[in-house]
C-alpha positions in Angstrom: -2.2 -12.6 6.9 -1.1 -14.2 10.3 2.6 -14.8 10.6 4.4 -17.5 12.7 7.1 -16.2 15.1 9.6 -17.7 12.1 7.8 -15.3 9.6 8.6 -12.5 12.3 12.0 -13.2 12.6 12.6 -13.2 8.6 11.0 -10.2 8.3 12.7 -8.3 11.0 16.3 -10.2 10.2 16.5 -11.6 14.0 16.7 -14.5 15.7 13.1 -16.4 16.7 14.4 -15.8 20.4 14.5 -12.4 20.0 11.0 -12.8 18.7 10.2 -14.1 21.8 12.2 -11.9 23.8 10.6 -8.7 22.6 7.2 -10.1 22.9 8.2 -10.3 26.7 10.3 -7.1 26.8 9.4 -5.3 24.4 5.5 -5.7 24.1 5.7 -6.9 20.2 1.5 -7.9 19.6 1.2 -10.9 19.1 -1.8 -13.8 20.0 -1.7 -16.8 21.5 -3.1 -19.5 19.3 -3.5 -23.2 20.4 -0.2 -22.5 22.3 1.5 -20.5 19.3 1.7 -17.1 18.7 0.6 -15.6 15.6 1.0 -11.5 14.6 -0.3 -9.5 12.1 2.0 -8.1 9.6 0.7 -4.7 9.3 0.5 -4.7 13.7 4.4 -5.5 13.4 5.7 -3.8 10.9 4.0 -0.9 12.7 5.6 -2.0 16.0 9.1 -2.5 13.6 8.8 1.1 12.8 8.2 2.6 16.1 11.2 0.7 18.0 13.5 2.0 15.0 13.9 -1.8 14.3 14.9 -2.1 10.4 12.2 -4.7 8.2 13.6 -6.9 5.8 12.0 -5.6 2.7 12.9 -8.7 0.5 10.7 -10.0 3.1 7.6 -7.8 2.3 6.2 -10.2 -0.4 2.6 -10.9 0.0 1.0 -14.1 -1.6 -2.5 -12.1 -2.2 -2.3 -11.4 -6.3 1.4 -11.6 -7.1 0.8 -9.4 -10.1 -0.3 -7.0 -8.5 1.6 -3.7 -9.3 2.3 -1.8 -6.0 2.3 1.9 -6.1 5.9 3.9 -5.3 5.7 5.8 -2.2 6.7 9.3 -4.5 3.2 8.8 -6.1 1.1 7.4 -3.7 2.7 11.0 -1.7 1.9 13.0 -4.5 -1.6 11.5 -4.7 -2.8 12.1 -1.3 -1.2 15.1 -0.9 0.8 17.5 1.7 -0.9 19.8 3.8 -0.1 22.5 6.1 -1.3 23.9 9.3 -3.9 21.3 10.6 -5.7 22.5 13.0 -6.6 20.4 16.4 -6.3 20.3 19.9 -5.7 16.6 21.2 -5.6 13.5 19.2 -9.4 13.3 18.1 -9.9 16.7 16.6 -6.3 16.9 15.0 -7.3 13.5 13.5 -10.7 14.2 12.2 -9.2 17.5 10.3 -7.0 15.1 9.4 -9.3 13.0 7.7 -11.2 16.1 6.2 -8.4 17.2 4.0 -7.8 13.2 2.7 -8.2 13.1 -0.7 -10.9 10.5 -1.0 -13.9 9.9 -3.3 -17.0 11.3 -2.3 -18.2 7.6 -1.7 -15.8 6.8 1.0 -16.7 7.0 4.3 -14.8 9.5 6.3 -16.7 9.3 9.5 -15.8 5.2 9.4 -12.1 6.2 8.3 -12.4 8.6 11.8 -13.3 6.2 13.8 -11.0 3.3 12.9 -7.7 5.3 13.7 -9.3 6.4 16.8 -10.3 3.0 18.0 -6.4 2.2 17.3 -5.0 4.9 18.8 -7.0 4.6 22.1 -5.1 1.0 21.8 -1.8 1.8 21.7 -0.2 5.2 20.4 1.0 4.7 16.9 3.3 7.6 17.5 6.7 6.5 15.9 9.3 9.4 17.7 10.6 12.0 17.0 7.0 14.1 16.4 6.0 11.7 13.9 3.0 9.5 13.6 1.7 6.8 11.5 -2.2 6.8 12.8 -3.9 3.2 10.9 -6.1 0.6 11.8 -5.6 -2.3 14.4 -5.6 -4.3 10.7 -5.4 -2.7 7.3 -7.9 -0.8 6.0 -9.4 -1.3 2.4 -11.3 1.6 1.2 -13.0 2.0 -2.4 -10.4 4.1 -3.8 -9.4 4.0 -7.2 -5.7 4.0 -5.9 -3.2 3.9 -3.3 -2.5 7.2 -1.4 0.0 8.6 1.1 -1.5 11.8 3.1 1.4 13.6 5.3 -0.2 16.2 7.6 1.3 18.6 9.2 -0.5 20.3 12.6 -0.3 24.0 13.3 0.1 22.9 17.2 2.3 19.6 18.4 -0.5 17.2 19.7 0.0 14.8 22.5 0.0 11.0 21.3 1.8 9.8 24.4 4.3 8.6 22.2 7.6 6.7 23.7 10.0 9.3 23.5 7.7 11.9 25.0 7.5 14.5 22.7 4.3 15.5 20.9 3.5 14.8 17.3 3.4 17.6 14.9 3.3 15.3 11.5 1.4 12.7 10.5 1.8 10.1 7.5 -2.0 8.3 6.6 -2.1 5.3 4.3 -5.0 4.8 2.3 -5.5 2.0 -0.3 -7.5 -0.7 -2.3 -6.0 -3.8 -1.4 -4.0 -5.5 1.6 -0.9 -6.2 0.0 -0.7 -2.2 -1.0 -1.5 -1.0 2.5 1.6 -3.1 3.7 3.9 -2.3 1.1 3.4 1.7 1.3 3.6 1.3 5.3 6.7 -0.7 4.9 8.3 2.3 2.5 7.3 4.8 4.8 9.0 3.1 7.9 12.2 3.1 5.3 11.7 6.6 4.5 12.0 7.9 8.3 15.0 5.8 8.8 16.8 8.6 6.4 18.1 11.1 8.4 18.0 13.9 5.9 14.0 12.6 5.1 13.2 12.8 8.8 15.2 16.0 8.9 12.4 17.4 6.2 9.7 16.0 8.0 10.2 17.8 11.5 11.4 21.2 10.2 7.5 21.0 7.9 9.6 21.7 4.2 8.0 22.8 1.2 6.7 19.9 -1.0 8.2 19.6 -3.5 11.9 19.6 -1.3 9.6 16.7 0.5 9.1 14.7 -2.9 12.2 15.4 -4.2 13.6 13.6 -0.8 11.3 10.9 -1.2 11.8 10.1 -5.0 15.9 9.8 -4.0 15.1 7.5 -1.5 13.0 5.4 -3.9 16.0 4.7 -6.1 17.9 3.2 -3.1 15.3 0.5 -2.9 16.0 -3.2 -3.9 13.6 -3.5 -5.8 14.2 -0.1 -7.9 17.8 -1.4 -8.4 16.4 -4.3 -10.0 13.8 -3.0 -11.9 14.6 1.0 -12.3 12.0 2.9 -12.8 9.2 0.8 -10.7 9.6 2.3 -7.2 
């Protein structure tokens, strides 16, 4: 879905001249169309999450299948699983282990999966700070999987991802799922997630999983949408 600098601004709760400002400044990707810009939602909230700019998550509502019901970030976590000790020595190798230990149907096409976050790295780091990374596609990715997953990777050695902040990533989160409107709302829970400082705490000092999921199931509960409907995120 293509946004409209308005869009933008609603979902990152600024003004559409800061929209245009940090396209100047800040290098927020956006495309000139007939003299307007239009951005991808999943390129900005990626950007969103990178600057430690907050998202408007009342803003996250997608008009592809409103009944859709989107996953929690807790179980998509707990379905793709946390592993330890990822071998690699620069950005390609530590992502292609990466992609081994995904846990994907033997239908899906790892070596396609591979090369999309490569071709979207050698773009523009998605390197967040702070040793994390959120490696995905240019757009989202849509794989035949029965439902949506969460991978977090941890390497045995920090790998260079020239991110901003200079410091070399040692995790990685990798979102995985059936649908568009998934894909955005389990990167836009995520980017939530590492705004906790007690979360991001677990992250770089590589805890045990289950203090990880316990961490992310508290955060779940402070979530809008879980106050409204408790239970559901």
């Amino acid at each position: 879905m293509k946004l409209t600098v308005r869009d933008v601004s609603e979902l990152l709760d600024v003004s559409e001249k800061t929209v245009y400002r940090w396209i100047n400044d800040r290098k927020l990707p956006g495309y000139r169309m007939s003299g307007q810009y239009r951005f991808s939602r999943a390129e900005v909230l990626a950007w969103a999450t990178a600057n430690k700019i907050n998202v408007s998550l009342a803003a996250l509502s997608d008009v592809e299948n409103p009944n859709e019901v989107l996953p929690t970030l807790p179980d998509a976590l707990q379905a793709g699983g946390i592993f330890y000790r990822i071998e690699g020595n620069d950005v390609a190798s530590a992502l292609r282990n990466v992609v081994e230990v995904v846990r994907l149907p033997d239908e899906v096409d790892r070596a396609f999966l591979l090369e999309v976050l490569l071709a979207r790295e050698n773009l523009a780091s998605t390197a967040v700070g702070d040793g994390i990374a959120i490696p995905h596609p240019r757009t989202p990715l849509v794989l035949h999987v029965e439902k949506p997953l969460v991978c977090l990777c941890f390497f045995e050695h920090p790998i260079d991802f020239k991110a901003l902040d200079g410091q070399p990533v040692q995790a990685v989160f990798t979102v995985v799922t059936p649908t568009v409107k998934s894909h955005l709302h389990l990167l836009s829970r995520v980017a939530f997630a590492l705004r906790d400082a007690e979360f991001k705490a677990l992250v770089r000092a590589q805890a045990g999983r289950e203090e990880l999921l316990k961490s992310v199931r508290r955060l779940s509960l402070e979530l809008p949408e879980a106050q409204a409907k408790p239970g559901r995120l």
